[in-house]
C-alpha positions, -999 to 999 in steps of 0.1 A, spaced: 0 0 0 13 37 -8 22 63 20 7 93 17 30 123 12 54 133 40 71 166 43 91 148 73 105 121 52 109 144 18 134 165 36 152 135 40 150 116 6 183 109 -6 175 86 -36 148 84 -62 132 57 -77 108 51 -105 86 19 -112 73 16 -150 44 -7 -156 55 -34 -180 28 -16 -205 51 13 -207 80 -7 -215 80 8 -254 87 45 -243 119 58 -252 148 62 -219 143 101 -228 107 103 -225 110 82 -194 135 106 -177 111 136 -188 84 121 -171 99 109 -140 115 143 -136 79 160 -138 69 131 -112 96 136 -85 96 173 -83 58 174 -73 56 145 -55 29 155 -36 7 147 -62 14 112 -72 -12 83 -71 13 61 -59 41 66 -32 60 47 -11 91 58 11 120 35 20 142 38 52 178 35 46 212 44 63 209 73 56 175 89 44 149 75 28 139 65 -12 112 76 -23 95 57 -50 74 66 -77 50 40 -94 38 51 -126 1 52 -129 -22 65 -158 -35 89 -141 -1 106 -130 6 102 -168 -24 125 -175 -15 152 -152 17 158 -162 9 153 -202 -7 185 -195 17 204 -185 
């Protein structure tokens, strides 16, 4: 299950981490990196979120939904 959005463990999120559904698998590595940037620097508004502990922060990752796809093909 997703977390919900943490300003606590954002200001601690050393790593970033994207999960494509196999569906998307046929996107080029650019359009991929465009998306993921768009996803990770408003984070806040991602279907699906999950935060990792680790040594030394946390990793937050991003599973890529079709609605997140929507939202930021509109930007």
């Amino acid at each position: 299950m997703a977390n919900a959005f943490d300003p606590y463990r954002e200001a601690l999120v050393v790593e970033q981490h994207t999960i494509w559904p196999d569906e998307y698998e046929d996107w080029s590595p650019a359009d991929r990196e465009r998306v993921e940037a768009m996803l990770h620097a408003a984070a806040e508004d991602v279907a699906e979120l999950d935060y990792l502990r680790q040594h030394t922060g946390f990793a937050r990752v991003i599973t890529v939904t079709p609605a997140d796809l929507e939202r930021v093909s509109a930007i």
